[in-house]
C-alpha positions in Angstrom: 0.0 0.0 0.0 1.6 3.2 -0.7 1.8 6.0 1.8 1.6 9.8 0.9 2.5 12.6 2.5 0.1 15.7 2.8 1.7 19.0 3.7 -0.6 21.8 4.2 -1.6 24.3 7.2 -4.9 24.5 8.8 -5.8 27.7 8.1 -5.2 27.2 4.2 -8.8 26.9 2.5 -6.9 24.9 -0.3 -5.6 22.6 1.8 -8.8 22.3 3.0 -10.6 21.4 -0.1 -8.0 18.2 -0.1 -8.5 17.3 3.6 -12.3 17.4 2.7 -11.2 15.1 -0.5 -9.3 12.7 1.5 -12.5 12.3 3.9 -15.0 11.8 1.5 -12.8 9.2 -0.1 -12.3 7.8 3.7 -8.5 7.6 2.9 -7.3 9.2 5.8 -5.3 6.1 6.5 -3.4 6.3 3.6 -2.3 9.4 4.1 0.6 10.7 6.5 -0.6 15.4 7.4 2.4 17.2 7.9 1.1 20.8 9.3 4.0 23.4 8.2 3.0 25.9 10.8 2.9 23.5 13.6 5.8 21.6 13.0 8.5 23.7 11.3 10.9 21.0 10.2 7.9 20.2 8.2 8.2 23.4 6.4 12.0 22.8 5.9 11.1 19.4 4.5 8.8 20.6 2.1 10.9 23.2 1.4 13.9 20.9 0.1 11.5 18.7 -1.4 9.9 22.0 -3.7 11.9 25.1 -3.4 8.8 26.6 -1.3 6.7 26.3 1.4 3.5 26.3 -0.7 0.7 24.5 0.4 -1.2 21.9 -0.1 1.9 19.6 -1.5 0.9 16.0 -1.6 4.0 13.6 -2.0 3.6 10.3 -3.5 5.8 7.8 -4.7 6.1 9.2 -8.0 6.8 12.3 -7.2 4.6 15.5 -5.6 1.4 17.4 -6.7 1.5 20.7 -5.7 -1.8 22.8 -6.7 -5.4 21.4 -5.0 -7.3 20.9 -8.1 -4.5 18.5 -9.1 -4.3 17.1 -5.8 -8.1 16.2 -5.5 -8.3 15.2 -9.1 -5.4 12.4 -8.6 -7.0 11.4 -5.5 -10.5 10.9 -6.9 -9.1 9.1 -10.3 -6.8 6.6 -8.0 -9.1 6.0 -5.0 -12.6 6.6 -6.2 
């Protein structure tokens, strides 16, 4: 089973659109949240990962999906 990564903030109403995503899809379980403003090294990860700290950035296997539109469209197609 892969594992992904979901870096986003709470206050972000993009991230929030995937976190809704990821409920509806009751895939919370196959996602690891890694909040940027509660946990810096977070921010430092994502920041190495991207080149910024923009968020939502969900990290998969293959690679990372940075916009939400993207994000929920990958995650409906693959776990719908």
């Amino acid at each position: 089973m892969q594992i992904m990564e979901l870096y986003f903030y709470e206050d972000c109403e993009y991230s929030q659109i995937v976190i809704h995503t990821i409920s509806k899809l009751k895939i919370l379980d196959k996602i690891t949240f890694k909040d940027i403003r509660l946990n810096p090294d977070y921010a430092k990860e994502l920041e190495d990962l991207t080149g910024n700290i923009t968020v939502p950035c969900l990290l998969k296997e293959e690679g990372f999906i940075k916009e939400a539109k993207e994000i929920r469209k990958y995650l409906v197609s693959n776990f719908m």
